[in-house]
N, C-alpha and C positions, 0 to 999 in steps of 0.2 A: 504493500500500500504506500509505500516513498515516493517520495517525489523530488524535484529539486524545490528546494527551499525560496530560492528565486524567481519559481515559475507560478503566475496568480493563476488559482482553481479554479477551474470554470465548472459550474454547475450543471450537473447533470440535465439531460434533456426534457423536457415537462409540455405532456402535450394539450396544455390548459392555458386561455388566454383570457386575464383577468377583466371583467368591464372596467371600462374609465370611470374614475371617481370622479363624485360630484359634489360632495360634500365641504365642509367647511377647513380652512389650511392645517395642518401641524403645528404652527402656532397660535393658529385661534384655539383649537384643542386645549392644548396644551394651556394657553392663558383662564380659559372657560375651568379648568382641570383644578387650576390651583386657587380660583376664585369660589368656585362652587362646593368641590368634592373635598373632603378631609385631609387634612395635610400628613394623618397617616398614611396615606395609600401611597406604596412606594413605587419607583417606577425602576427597572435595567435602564444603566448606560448615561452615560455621564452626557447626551444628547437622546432625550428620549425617542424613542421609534413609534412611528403611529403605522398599526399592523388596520388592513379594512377589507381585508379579504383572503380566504384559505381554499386549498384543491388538496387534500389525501395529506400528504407528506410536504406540502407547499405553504408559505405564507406568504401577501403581498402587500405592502405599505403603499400610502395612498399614489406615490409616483410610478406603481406598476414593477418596482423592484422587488425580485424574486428570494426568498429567503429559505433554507431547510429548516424545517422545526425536529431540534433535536432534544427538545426539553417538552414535547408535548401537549401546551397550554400549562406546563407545571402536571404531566403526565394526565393530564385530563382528557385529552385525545387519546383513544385506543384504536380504533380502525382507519382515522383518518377524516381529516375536516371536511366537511361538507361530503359526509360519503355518499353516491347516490341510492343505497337503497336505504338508509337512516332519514335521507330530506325526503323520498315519497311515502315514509309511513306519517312522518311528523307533518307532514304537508296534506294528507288525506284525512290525520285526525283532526289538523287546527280546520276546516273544514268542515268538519261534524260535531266537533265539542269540545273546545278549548278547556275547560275547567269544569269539575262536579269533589266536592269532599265524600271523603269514605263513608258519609252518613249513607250515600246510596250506592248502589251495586252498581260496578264497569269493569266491562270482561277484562280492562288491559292489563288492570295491577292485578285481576287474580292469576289470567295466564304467564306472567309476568315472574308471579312469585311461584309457578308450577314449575316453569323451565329454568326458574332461578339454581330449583330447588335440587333437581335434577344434576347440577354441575361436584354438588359434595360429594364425600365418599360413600360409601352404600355403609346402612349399619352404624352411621357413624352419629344419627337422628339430628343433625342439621337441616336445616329447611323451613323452621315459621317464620316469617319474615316481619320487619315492620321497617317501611318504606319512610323518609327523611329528605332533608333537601339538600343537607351539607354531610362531610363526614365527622365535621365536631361535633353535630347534633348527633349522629347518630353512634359515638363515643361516649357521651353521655346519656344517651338513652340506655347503653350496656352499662354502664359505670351503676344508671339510678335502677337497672335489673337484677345484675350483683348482688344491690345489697339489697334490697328485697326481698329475694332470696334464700341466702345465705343469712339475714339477719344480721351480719356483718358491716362495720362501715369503710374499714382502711383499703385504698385501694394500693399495688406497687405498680411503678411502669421505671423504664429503664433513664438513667440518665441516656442524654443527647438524642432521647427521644423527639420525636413530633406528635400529636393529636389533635393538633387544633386550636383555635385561640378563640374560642367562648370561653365563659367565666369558668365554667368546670375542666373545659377541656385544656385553657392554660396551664392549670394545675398539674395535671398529667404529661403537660409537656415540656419536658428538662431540658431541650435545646437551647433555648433565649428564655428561658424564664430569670433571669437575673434582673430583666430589664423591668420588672413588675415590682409592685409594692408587697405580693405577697408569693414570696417564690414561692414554694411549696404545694400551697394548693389546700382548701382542707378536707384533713383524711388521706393526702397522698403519702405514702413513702417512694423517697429516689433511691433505687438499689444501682452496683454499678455495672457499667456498660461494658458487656464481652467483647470489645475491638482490639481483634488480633495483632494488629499493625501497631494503635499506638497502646494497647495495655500491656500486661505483666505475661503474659500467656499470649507468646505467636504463631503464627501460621506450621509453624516446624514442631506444635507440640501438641503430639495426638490428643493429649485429655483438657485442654485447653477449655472444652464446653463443661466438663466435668468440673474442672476447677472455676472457671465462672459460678457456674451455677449454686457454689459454697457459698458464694456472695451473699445468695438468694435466701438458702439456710440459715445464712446468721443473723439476716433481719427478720428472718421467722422467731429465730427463736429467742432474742435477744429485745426487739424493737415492737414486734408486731403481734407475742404471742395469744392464739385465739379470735383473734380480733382481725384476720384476712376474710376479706371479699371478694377481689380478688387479682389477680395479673393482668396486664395489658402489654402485649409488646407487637411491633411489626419482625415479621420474618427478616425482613433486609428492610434501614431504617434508611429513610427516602432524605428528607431535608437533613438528617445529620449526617447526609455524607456516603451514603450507599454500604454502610458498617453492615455485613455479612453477619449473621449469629452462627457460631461454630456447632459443626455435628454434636448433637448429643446432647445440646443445652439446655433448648428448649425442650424436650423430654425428660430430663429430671426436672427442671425447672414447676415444669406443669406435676408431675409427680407431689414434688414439697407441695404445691399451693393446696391440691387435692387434700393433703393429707393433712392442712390445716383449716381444711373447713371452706377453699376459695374456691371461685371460679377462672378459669383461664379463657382472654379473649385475643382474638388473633386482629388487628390494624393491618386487613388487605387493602387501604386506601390507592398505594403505590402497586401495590404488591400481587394483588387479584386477576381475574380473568388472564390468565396466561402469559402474561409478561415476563415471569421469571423465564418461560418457556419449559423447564423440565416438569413444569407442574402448574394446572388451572388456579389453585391457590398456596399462595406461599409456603403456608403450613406445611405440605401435602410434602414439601422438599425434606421436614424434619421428625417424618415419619410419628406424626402428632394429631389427635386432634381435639380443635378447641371446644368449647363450651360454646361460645359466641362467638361471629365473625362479623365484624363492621367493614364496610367496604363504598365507596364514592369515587368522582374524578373518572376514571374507566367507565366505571359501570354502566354511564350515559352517554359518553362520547363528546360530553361539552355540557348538555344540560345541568342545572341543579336536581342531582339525584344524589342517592346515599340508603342505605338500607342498612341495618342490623337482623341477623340471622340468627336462629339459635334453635333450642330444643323445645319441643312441645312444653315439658313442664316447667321452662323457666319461663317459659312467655306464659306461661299462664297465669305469674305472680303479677303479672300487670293488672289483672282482672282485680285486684283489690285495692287499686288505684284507677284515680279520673285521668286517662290522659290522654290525651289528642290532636291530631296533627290535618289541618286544613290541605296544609297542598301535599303531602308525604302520598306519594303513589297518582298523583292527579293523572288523568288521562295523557296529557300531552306529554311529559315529563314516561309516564309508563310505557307510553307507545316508540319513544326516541330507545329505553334501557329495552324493552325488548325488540324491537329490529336491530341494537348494537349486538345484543346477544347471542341472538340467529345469526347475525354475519359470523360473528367469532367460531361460532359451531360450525358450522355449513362451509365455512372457509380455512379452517382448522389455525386460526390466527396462531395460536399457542406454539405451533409447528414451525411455521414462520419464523416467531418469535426465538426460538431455540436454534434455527439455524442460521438464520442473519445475525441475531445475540455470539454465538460463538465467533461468527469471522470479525464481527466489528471488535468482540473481544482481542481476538488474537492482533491485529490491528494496532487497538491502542497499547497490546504489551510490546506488540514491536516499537513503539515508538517512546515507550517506556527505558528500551537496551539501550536507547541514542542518548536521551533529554537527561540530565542531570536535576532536572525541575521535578520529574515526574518521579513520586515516590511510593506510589501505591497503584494498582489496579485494580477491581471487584466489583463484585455482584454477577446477573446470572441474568441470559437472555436480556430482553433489551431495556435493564432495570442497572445501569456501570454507573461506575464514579472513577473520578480520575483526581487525586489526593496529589498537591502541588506543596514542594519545600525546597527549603535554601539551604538543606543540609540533611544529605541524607541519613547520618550518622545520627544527628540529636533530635531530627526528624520536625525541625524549627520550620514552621507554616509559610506556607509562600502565599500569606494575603493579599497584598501590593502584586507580585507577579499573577496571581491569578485573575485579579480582576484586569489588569493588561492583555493577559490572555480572554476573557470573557470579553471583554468589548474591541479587540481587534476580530474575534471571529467574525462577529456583529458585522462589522463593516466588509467583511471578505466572502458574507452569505452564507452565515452558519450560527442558529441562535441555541444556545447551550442555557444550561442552568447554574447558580452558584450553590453550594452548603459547605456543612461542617461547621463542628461549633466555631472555629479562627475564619473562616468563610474560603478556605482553600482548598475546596472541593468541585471539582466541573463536574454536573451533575450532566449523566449524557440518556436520556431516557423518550426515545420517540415514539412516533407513531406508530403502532406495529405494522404499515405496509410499507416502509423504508425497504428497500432491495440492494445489493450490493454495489452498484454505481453509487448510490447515497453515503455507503459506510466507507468507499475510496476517496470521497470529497472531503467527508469528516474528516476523515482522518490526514490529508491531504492541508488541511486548512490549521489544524492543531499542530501540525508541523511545521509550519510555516508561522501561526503564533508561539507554539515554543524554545522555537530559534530567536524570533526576537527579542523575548523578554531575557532568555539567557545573555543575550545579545547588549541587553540595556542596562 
């Protein structure tokens, strides 16, 4: 996948020609953005990009300039923007009935949650679902089932986690929660993060999950005794950096919680419908399974969607609570997650995904043996991260080079993502119809930012 360093990548061929924009300029946006919208709302690239149109694996700003989306909307795209059989089912329901609440009966959320249900393992009694708009909300609808349940209120989820940034789901999310008035969360414990690369236990040390997982044991039984509700962890943690959990972990992990009264839930937000590629749900890769499965971003293909899964008799503890959700499963919203879901079936995305996943793998570790920048590679099918340092020895964060390398892609036609807690993670997670011309460019364009910034 090299190239010469010198020579600008031309972007694959795209047989899709965007209409002409008519709308208002990049800077009227942009001025209208900072006057009207919240001055939290953050924007990539130290020149904002205004993106007004997408084709599959395509994005186009409003001058008609062609971009690869290799961060997915923030892995929210799973088959591809504006897929055509996802716009003629959403285009034939907003046509018949935009909106009705779960007070009345619509076949989409039920067949919806039939074929949902169908994708977990046999035996394994996952499958009642309760449908959401976001996946914080629906983190929190597992967090408020938990204890319900269980009776229990402490929940754990891992340092350098993600879940979400509502009031609860901050709590549970250890990545940036520094920046909050109330880090913790209440009722959360942070146990610590199994990352092979920068913790105590690496990639070269077979029991590595095994000793993580002692972590887990001794906030049982020291911090949290009787009083679990239960775990929350993603398979492979998405905004902190593509942090891989070691064989074995999560299987004792889920054992301890078992056996102190808790429930374990799986955060497929990133992680779901097939993108690890060796498995429809992340879990499925650590030979586990959960309690609850929370899952969004994917599941709809761009809409606000999000569902929480779980077993008959835990969702039945909700029956002794008021609770209710107006748009969770709405027609339009239902009709978009199930035609995503039928593509991903009927088209064997997962398949895809594991075999363009490996070569764009193999790719970025070739370009790992060159780059003196480049200090880690991981994750599975088309779910990588590419971990950037100024030393590979003390394993010192290449913050500053990374974001030089994030916003030169930018401008050479290649939108990537940032994490990690020092933010020196290129998050590289696309749409899963990317094909190997796409992963040559990638990789072609990372090469060509990673010479520079070693460069500067």
């Amino acid at each position: 996948m090299s190239d010469a360093v010198n020579k600008k990548p031309v972007l694959p061929k795209c047989d899709f020609t965007p209409a002409a924009y008519q709308g208002p300029s990049r800077d009227e946006v942009l001025s209208m953005r900072r006057e009207f919208l919240a001055p939290a709302l953050v924007t990539y690239y130290s020149e904002p990009i205004m993106i007004v149109q997408g084709h599959m694996q395509w994005l186009f700003d409003e001058k008609g300039k062609r971009y690869l989306d290799g961060i997915g909307g923030i892995v929210t795209v799973s088959v591809g923007h504006c897929h055509p059989k996802v716009i003629d089912a959403v285009r034939e329901q907003n046509e018949r009935l935009q909106h009705t609440t779960t007070i009345y009966l619509n076949p989409n959320v039920a067949e919806f949650g039939k074929l949902l249900a169908s994708t977990f393992p046999k035996d394994s009694g996952l499958g009642v679902s309760y449908f959401t708009s976001s996946g914080s909300e629906a983190n929190e609808l597992a967090i408020l089932m938990a204890r319900i349940y269980t009776g229990n209120f402490e929940i754990l989820s891992l340092r350098n986690a993600y879940h979400g940034l509502t009031n609860q789901a901050m709590g549970l999310t250890a990545l940036h929660n520094w920046r909050y008035p109330y880090p913790h969360g209440l009722g959360v414990t942070h146990v610590p993060c199994p990352d092979r690369y920068r913790g105590p236990y690496g990639y070269d040390d077979a029991d590595a999950g095994m000793k993580y997982a002692e972590g887990v044991k001794e906030v049982l039984t020291y911090d949290t005794p009787g009083r679990v509700a239960g775990f929350i962890a993603e398979p492979i943690q998405g905004v902190g950096g593509a942090v891989e959990l070691p064989p074995g972990y999560l299987k004792q992990v889920y054992e301890f919680i078992h056996q102190a009264g808790g429930i374990c839930i799986s955060d497929e937000v990133q992680t779901g419908f097939g993108r690890t590629g060796t498995a429809f749900w992340g879990f499925e890769n650590h030979n586990v399974v959960p309690d609850m499965v929370t899952m969004a971003k994917g599941i709809g293909n761009g809409v606000p969607l999000a569902c929480c899964c779980t077993r008959a008799d835990i969702a039945e503890t909700m029956t002794q609570r008021l609770h209710f959700n107006t748009y969770g499963g709405n027609p339009m919203s239902a009709a978009q997650g199930l035609a995503t879901l039928q593509i991903m079936l009927e088209e064997n995305i997962q398949g895809h995904a594991h075999e363009i996943g490996t070569y764009l793998k193999e790719g970025l570790n070739e370009l790992k043996t060159r780059h003196a920048l480049v200090g880690d590679v991981r994750g599975q099918g088309l779910m990588l991260g590419m971990e950037l340092v100024t030393d590979q020895i003390n394993k010192t964060p290449a913050t500053a080079e990374t974001a030089q390398v994030h916003e030169r892609a930018m401008q050479l036609g290649l939108l990537v993502g940032k994490g990690g807690l020092s933010g020196n993670v290129l998050r590289i997670k696309p749409p899963m119809c990317i094909d190997r011309e796409d992963c040559d460019f990638l990789c072609r364009v990372l090469d060509i930012c990673l010479t520079e910034a070693e460069d500067s």
